[in-house]
SEPAGU-692003 format. One line per field, with one value per atom (N, C-alpha, C): residue number from 1; residue in one letter; atom name; x, y, z negated. Coordinates in steps of 0.001 Angstrom, whole numbers, plus 500000, padded with zeros to 6 digits. Each point is the difference from the previous one (the first is absolute). Layout:
SEPAGU-692003
resi (NUM; ...)
resn (A; ...)
name (CA; ...)
c1 (X; ...)
c2 (Y; ...)
c3 (Z; ...)
END
This chain:
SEPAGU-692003
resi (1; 1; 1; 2; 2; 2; 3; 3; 3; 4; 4; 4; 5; 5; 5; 6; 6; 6; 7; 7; 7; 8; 8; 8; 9; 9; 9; 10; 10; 10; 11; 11; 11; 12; 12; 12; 13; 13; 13; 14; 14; 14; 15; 15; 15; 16; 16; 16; 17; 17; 17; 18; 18; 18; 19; 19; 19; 20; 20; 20; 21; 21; 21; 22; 22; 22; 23; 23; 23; 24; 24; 24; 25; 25; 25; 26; 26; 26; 27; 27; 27; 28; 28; 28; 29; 29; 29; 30; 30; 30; 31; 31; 31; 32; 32; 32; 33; 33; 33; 34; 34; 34; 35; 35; 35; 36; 36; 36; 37; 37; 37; 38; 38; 38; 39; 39; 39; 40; 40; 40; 41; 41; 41; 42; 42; 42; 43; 43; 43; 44; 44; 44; 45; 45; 45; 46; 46; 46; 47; 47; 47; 48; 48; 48; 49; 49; 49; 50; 50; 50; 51; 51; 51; 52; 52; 52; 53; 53; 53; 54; 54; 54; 55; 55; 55; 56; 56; 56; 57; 57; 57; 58; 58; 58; 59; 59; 59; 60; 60; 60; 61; 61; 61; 62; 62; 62; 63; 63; 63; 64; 64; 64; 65; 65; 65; 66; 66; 66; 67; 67; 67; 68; 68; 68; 69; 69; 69; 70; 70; 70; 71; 71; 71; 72; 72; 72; 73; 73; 73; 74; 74; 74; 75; 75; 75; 76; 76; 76; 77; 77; 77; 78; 78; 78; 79; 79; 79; 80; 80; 80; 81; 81; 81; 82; 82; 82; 83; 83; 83; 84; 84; 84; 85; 85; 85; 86; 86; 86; 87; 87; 87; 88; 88; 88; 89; 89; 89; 90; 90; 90; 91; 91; 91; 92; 92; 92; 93; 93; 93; 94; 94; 94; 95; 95; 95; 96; 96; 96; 97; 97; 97; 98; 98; 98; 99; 99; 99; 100; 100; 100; 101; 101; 101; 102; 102; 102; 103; 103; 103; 104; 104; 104; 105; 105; 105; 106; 106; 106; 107; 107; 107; 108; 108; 108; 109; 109; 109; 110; 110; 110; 111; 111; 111; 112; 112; 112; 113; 113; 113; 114; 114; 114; 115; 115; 115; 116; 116; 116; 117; 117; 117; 118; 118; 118; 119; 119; 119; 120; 120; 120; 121; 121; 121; 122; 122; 122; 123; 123; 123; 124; 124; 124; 125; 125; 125; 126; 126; 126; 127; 127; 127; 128; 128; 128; 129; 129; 129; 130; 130; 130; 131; 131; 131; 132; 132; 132; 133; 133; 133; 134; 134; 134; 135; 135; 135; 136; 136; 136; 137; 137; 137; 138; 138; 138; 139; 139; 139; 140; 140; 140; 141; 141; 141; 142; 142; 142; 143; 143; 143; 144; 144; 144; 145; 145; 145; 146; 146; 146)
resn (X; X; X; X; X; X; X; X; X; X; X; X; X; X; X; X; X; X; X; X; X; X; X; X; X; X; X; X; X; X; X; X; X; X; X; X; X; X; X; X; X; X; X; X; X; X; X; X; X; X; X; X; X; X; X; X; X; X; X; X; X; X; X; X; X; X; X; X; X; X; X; X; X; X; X; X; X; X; X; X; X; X; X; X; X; X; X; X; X; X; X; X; X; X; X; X; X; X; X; X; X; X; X; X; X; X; X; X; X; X; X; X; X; X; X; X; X; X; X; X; X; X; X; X; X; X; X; X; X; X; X; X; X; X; X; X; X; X; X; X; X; X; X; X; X; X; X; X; X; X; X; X; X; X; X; X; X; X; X; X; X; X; X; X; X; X; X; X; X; X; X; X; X; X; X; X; X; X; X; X; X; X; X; X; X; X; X; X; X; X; X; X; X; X; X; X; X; X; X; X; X; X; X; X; X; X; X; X; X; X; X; X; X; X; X; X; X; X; X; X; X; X; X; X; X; X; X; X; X; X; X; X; X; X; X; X; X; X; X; X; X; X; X; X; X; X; X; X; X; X; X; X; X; X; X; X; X; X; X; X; X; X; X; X; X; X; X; X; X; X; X; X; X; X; X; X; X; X; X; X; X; X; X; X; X; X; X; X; X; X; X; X; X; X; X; X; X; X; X; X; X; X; X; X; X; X; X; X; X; X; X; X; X; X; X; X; X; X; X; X; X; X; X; X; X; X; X; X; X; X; X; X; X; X; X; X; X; X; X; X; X; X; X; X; X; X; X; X; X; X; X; X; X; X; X; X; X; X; X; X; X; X; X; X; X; X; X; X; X; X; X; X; X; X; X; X; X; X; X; X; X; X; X; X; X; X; X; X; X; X; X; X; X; X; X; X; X; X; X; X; X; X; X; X; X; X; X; X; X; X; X; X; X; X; X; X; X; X; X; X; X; X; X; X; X; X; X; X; X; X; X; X; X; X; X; X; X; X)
name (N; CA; C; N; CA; C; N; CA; C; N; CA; C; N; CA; C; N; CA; C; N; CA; C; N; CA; C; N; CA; C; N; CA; C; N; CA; C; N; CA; C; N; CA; C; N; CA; C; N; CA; C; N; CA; C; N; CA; C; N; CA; C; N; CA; C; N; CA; C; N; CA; C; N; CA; C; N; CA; C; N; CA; C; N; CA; C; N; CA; C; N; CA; C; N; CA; C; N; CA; C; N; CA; C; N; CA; C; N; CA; C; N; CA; C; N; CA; C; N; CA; C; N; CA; C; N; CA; C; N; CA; C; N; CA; C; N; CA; C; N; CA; C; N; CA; C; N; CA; C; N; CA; C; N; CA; C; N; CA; C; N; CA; C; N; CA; C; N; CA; C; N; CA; C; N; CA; C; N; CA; C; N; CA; C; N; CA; C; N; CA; C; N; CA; C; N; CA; C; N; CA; C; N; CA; C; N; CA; C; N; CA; C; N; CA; C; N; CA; C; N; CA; C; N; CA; C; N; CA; C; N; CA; C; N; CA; C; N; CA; C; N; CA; C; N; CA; C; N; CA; C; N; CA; C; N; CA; C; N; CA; C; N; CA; C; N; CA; C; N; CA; C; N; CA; C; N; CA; C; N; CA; C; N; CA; C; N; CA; C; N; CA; C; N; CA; C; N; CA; C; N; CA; C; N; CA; C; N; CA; C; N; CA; C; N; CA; C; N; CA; C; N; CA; C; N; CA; C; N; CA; C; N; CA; C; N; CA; C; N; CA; C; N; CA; C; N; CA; C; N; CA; C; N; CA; C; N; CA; C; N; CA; C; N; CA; C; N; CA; C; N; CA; C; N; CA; C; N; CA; C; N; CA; C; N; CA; C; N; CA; C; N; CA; C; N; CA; C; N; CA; C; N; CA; C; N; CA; C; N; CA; C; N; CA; C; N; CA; C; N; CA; C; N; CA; C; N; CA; C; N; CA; C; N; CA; C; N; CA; C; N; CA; C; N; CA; C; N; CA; C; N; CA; C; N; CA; C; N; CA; C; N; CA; C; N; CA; C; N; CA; C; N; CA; C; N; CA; C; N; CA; C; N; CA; C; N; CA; C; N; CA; C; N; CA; C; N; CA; C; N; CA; C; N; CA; C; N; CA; C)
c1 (499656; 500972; 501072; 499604; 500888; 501592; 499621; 501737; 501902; 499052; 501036; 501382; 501016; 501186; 500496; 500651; 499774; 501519; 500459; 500799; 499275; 498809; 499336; 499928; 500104; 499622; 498369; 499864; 498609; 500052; 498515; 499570; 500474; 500332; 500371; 498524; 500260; 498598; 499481; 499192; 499633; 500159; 499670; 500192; 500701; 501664; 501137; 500370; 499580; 500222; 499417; 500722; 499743; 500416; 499545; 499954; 501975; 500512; 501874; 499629; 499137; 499805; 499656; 499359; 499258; 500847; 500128; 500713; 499670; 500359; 500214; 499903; 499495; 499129; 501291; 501264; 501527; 499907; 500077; 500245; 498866; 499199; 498574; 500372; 500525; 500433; 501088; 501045; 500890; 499511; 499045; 499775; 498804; 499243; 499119; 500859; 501036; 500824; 500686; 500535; 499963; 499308; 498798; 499065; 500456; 500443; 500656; 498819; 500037; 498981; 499317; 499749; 498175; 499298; 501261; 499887; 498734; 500267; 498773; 498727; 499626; 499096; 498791; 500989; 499896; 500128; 499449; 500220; 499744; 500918; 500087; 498791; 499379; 498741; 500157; 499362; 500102; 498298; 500210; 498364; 499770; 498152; 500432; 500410; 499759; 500452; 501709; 501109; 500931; 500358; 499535; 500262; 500718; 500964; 501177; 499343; 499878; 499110; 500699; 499830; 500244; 498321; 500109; 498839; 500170; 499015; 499765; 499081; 499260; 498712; 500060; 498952; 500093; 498378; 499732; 498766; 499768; 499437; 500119; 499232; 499783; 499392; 498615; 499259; 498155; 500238; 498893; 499931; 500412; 500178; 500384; 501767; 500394; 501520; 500339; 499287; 500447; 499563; 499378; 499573; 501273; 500582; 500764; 501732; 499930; 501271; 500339; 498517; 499848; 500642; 499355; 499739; 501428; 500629; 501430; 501080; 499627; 501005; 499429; 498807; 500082; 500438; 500216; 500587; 501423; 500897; 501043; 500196; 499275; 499591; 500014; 499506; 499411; 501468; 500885; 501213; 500788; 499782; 501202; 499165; 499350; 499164; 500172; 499679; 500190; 499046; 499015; 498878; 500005; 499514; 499505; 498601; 500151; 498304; 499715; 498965; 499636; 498675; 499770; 499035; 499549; 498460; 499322; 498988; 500400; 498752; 499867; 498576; 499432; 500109; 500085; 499772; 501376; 500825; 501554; 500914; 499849; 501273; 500699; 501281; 500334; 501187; 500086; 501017; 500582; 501753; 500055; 501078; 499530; 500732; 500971; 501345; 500660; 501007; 499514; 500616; 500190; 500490; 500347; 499318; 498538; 499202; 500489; 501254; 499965; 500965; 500620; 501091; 499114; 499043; 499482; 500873; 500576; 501000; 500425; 501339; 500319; 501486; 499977; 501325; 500112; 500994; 500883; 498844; 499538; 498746; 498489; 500295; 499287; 500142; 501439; 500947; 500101; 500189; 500035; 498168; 499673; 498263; 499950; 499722; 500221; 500557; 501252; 500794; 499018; 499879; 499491; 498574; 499310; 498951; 499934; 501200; 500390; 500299; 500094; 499874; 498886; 499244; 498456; 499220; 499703; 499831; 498216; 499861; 498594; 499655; 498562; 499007; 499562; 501116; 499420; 499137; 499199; 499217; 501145; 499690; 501012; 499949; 499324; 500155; 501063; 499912; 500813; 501320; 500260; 501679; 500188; 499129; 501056; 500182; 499654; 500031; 501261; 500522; 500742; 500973; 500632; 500504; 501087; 500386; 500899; 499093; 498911; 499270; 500484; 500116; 500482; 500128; 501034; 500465; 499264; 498847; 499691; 498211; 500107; 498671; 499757; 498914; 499666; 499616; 499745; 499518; 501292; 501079; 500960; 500975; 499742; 500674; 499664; 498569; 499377; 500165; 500926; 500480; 500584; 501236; 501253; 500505)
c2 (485430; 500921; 499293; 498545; 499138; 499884; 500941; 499180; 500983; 500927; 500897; 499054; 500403; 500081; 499208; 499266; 499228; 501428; 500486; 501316; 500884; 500086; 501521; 500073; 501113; 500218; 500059; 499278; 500338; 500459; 500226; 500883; 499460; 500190; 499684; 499764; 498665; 500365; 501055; 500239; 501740; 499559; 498945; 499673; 500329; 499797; 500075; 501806; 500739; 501404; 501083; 500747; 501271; 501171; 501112; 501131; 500502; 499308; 500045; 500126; 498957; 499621; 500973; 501260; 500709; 501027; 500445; 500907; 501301; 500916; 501469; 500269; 501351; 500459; 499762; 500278; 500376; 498000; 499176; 498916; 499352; 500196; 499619; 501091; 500588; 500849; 499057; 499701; 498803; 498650; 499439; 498826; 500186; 500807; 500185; 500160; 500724; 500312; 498671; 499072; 498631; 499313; 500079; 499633; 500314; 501363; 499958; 500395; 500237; 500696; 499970; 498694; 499912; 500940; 500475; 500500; 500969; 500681; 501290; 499629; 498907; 499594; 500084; 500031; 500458; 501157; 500151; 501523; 499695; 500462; 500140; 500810; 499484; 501331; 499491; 501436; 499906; 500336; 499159; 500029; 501384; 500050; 501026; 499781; 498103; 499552; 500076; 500040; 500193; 498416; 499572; 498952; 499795; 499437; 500421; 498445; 499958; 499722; 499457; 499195; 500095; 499863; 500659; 499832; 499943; 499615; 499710; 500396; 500231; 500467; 499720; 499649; 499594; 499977; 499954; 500019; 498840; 499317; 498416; 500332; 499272; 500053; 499713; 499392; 499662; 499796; 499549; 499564; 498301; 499559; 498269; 499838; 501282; 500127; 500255; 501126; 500425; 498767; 499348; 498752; 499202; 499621; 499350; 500088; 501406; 500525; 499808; 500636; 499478; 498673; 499286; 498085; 499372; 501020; 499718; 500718; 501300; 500091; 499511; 499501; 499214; 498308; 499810; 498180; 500444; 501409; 499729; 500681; 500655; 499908; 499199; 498947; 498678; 499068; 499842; 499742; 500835; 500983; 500977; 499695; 499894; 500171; 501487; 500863; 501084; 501300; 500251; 500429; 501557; 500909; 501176; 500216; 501330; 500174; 500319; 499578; 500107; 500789; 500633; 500325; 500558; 499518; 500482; 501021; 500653; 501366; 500496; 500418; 500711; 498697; 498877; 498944; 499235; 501196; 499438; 500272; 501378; 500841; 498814; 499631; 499350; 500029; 500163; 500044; 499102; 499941; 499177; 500493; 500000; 500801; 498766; 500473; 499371; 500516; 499220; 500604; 498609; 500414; 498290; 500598; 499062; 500817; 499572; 499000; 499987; 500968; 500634; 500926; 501510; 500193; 501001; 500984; 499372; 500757; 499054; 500711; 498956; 499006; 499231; 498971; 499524; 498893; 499636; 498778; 499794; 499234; 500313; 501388; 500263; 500899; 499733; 500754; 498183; 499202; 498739; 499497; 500047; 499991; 500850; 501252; 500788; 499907; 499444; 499079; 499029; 499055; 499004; 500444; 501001; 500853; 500189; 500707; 500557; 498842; 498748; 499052; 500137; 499892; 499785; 500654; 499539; 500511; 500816; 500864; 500643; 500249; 499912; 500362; 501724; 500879; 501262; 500710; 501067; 500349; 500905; 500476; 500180; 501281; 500520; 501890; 500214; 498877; 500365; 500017; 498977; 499208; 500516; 501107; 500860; 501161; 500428; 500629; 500307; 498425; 499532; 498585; 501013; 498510; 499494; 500077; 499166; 498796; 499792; 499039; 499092; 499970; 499424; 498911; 499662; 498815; 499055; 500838; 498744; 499706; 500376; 500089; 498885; 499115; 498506; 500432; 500770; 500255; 500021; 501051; 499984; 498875; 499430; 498521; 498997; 499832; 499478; 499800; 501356; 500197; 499895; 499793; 499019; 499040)
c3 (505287; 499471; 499186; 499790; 499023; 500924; 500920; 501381; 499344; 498798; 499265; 500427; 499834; 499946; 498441; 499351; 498684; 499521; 500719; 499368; 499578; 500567; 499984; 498535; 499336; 498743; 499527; 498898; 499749; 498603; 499942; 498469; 498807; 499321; 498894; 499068; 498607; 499652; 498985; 500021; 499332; 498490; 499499; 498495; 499798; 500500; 499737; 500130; 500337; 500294; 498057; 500269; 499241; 500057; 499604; 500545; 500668; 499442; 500412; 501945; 500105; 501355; 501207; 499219; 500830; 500471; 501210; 500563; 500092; 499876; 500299; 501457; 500202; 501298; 500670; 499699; 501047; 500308; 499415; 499588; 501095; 500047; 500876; 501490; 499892; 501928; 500396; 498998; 500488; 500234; 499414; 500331; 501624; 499879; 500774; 501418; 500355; 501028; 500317; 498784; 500664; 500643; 500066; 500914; 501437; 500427; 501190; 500735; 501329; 500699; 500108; 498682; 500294; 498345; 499515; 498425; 500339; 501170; 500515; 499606; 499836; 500236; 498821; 498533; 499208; 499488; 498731; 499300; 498309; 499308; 498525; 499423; 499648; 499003; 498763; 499338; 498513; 499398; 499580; 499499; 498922; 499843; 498793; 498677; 499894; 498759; 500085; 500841; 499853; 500510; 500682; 500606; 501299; 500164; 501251; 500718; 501807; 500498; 501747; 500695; 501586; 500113; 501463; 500224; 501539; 500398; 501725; 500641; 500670; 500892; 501260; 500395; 501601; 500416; 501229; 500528; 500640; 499966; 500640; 501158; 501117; 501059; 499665; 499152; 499378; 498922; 499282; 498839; 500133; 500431; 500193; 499954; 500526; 500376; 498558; 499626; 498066; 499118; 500392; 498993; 500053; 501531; 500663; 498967; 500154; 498926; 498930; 499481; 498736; 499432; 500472; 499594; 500628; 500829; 500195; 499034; 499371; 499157; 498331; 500053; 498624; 499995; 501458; 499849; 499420; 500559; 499657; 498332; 499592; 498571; 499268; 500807; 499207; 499549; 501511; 500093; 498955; 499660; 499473; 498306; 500218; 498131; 499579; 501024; 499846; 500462; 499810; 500032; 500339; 501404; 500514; 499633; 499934; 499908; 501787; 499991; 501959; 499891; 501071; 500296; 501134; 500434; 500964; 499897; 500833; 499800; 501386; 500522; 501095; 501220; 499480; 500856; 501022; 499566; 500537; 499696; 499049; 499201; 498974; 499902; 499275; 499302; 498495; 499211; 499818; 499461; 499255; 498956; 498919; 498892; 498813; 500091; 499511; 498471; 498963; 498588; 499466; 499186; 498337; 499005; 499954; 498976; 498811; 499167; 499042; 499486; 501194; 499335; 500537; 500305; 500767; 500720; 501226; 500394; 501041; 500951; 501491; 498888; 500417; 500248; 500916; 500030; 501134; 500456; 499485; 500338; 501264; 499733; 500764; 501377; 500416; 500688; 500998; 499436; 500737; 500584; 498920; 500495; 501488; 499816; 501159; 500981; 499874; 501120; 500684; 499705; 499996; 501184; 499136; 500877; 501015; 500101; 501082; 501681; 499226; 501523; 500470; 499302; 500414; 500863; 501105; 501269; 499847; 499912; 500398; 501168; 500117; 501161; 499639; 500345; 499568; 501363; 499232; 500755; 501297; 501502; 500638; 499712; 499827; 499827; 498689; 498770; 499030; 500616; 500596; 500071; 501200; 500818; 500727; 498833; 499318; 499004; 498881; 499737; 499133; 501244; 500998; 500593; 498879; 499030; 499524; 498946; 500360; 499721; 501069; 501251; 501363; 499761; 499362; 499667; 499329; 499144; 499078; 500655; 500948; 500970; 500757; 499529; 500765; 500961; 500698; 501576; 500743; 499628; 500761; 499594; 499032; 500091; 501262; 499611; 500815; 502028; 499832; 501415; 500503; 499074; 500273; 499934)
END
């Protein structure tokens, strides 16, 4: 995932952030729509703590494919120094929830994270991603085919 673009924008570091940083729900539909057609892919939630949120869901094709995701969107975590909460549940259901926990809230930080995500090719299960074809694109099978 290191083949980024040396333009691409990356995270800023969170030390340097304070609450100035954190965006408003209108403020988070604009950045999220920059994402561009793959923005769908996401969705804004608000926690009950009042926590503004992207979040993702997908069904991986097994449990090896959701592991697979996983361990692919925390290398670019790792790259970004910028940390999702992930999760697996029911053996393939898989989250990936995106906030700036020091400002508890979205920034521009995590609008590029998500980007970034969004290359990352999954093995989804096929019943989902006829389901959700605008996953299409980011689908290692139908990569795989061309």
């Amino acid at each position: 995932m290191s083949s980024e673009s040396s333009n691409a924008p990356k995270c800023a570091p969170c030390s340097g952030l304070d609450d100035s940083a954190k965006l408003s729900f209108d403020e988070a539909e604009v950045e999220l729509a920059s994402l561009g057609e793959r923005s769908s892919l996401w969705d804004l939630m608000n926690s009950q703590d009042g926590i503004l949120s992207l979040s993702r869901k997908f069904t991986a094709r097994n449990f090896q494919a959701g592991v697979d995701a996983i361990n692919a969107v925390a290398s670019i975590a790792e790259e970004e120094n910028h940390h999702p909460d992930l999760h697996l549940t029911n053996y393939r259901e898989v989250e990936v929830q995106i906030y700036t926990h020091k400002v508890k809230g979205l920034t521009r930080n995590d609008f590029i994270l998500a980007g970034r995500i969004n290359d990352v090719l999954i093995d989804y299960s096929p019943k989902w991603l006829r389901e959700n074809p605008l996953a299409l694109s980011t689908s290692k099978s139908d990569q795989e085919r061309k």
